[in-house]
C-alpha positions in Angstrom: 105.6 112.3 86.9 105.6 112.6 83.1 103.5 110.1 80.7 105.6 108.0 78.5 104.3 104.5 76.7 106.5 102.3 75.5 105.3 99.3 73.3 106.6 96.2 73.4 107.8 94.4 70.0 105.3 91.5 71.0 102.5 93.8 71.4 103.2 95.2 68.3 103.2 92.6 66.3 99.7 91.6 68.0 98.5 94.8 66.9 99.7 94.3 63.4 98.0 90.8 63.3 94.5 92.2 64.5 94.3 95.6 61.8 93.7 95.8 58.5 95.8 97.8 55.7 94.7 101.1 57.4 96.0 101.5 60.9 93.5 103.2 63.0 94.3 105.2 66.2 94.1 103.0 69.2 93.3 104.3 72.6 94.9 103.5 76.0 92.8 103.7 79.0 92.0 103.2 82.3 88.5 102.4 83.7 87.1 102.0 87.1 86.0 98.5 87.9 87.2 95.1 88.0 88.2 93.8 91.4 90.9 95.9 92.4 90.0 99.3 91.4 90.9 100.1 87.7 90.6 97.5 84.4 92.8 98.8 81.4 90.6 99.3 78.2 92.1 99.3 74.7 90.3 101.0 72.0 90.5 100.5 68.5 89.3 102.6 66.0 89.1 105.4 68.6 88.5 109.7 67.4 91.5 111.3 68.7 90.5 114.4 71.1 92.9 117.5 71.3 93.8 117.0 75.1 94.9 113.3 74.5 98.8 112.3 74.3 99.5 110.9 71.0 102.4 109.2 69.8 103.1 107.1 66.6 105.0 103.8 67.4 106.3 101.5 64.3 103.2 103.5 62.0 100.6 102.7 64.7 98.8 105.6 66.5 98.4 105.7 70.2 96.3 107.7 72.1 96.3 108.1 75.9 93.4 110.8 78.0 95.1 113.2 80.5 93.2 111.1 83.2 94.8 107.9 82.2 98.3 109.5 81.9 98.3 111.1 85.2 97.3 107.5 86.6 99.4 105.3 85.0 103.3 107.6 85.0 105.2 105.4 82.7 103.3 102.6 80.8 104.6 99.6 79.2 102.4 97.9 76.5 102.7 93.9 76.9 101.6 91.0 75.3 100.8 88.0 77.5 101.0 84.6 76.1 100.9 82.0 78.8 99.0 79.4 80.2 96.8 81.7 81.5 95.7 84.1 79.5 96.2 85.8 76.2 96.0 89.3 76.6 97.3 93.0 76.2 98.8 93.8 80.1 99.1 97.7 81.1 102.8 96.9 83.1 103.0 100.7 84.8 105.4 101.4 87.6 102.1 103.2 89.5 100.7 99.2 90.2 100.2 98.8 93.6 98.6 95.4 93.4 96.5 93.6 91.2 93.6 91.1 91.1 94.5 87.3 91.0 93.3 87.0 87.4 95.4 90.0 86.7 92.9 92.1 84.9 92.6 94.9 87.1 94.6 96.4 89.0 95.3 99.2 92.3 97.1 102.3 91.8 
């Protein structure tokens, strides 16, 4: 399955609220931990590496390791404001389950 990211326009504008005037890259990762396997990790400020995928959305710079993309297929960058939480959610079609917090996640 081929990597692709997607970003949604909440998201964005999250991201927007949180930089400064310059835009630095910001990684996409996965980590292993958390209670169900993997926890998603956002980076910002992060060196770009020659094997990463790197795409530019709306003048931001994403950055994704081969790892991650081979893990997570097609990746959906969501904002979450609920009663919940307020958080960035990794919404890939490779979730198998999550934890009951919904910070990590099975693949």
């Amino acid at each position: 399955m081929d990597f692709t990211l997607t970003v949604t326009p909440a998201a964005l504008a999250k991201i927007k609220s949180l930089l400064t005037d310059k835009s630095p890259p910001i990684r996409l990762a996965l980590q292993s931990g958390g209670c169900a396997g993997f926890s998603q990790k956002i980076e910002f400020g992060a060196t770009p590496q020659s094997s990463d995928y790197s795409i530019t959305i709306d003048g931001i710079q994403f950055l994704v390791d081969p790892k991650s993309q081979k893990l997570l297929g097609r990746l959906t960058l969501e904002w979450q404001d609920d009663l919940l939480a307020k958080q960035f959610y990794f919404n890939t079609d490779s979730r198998k389950t999550s934890c009951g917090c919904g910070t990590s996640f099975s693949l």
